[in-house]
Every structure is written in structure tokens, then in C-alpha cells.
C-alpha positions in Angstrom: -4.1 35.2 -81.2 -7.8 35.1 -82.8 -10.2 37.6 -81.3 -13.3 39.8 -81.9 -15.2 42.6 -81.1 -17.9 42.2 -78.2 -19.8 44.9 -79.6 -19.3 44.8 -83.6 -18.2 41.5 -84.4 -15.1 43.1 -85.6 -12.5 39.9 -86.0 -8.4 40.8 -85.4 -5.7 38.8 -84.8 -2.9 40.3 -81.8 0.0 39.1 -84.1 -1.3 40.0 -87.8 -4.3 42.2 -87.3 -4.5 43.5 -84.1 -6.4 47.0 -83.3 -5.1 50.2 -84.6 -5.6 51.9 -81.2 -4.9 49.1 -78.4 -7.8 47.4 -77.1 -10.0 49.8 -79.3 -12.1 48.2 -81.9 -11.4 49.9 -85.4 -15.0 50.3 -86.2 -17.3 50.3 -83.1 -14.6 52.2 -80.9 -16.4 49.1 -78.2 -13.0 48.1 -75.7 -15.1 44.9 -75.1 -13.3 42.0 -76.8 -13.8 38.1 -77.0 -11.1 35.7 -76.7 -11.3 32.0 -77.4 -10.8 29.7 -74.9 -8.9 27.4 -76.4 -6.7 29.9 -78.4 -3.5 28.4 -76.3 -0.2 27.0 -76.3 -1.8 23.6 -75.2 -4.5 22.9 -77.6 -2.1 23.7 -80.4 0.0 21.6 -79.6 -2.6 18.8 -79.1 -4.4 19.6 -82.1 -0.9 18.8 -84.1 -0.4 15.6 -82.6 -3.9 15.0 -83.7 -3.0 15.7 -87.3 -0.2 14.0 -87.8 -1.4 10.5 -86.3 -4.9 10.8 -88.4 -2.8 12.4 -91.5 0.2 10.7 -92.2 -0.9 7.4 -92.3 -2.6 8.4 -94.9 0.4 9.8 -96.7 2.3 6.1 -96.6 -1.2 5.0 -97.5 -1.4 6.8 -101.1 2.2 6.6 -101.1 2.4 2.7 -101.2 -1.1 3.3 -103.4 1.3 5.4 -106.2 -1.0 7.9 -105.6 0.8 10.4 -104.4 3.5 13.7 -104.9 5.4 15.7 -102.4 5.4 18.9 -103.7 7.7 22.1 -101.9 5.2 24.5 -101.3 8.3 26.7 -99.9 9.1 27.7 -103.7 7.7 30.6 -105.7 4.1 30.4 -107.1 4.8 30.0 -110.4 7.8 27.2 -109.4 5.3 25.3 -107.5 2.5 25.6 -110.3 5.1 24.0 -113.0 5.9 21.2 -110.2 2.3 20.3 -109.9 1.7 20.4 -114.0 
């Protein structure tokens, strides 16, 4: 959902920053956006394949090493801090 003003450089995002006014940049008031090509469903979605079969054999390659700790990054900040310590 990446994209950015034509005009200002302005970056947004159409799902956590989009434009105030629709298709109206917030600073320029320029209605000429760029949007990245491969901002789609499809490269996603190859781009995670990609990541798992370069990352996790890595994982089970620290793992068997000893060198490694799963930590739940879903907890709170200060739960996850005394996990790491």
C-alpha cells in the first residue's frame, strides 16, 4: 500500500497513512502519486517463500549449533525484555 507524492516526495501508506483529503497530497496539494510496481499480492507472496527457504535453515542451523532462543515477541515490552535478559 506504499506510495508517494509525484510532486513533493510526500511518502503514505493507503492502509496506515494514506492522504488526509483523497488523492491530495498533505503538503504539496500535487494529485500526482507514484505507486510501486511490485507493491502486489504476488510479489508478497513470493518474497515470503523466499524467506523462509533462505531463513529457516538457518534457524535449525543455530538451533542444532545451541545457539539459539525463540523468544514471543507477541508479549508486552517489558515481558519480552525480561525473556531476552
Amino acid at each position: 500500500g506504499r506510495f508517494n507524492c509525484a510532486e513533493c516526495g510526500k511518502i503514505y501508506n493507503s492502509y496506515y497513512l494514506p492522504t488526509k483529503v483523497e488523492k491530495v497530497c498533505d503538503v504539496c496539494k500535487s494529485q500526482s502519486f507514484n505507486y510501486r510496481h511490485d507493491d502486489n499480492e504476488q510479489t508478497i507472496s513470493k518474497r515470503i517463500v523466499e524467506y523462509k527457504a533462505q531463513t529457516y535453515p538457518l534457524v535449525e542451523y543455530y538451533r542444532a549449533k545451541g545457539d539459539f532462543y525463540w523468544v514471543d515477541a507477541s508479549k508486552s515490552m517489558p515481558e519480552v525484555a525480561a525473556d531476552i535478559e
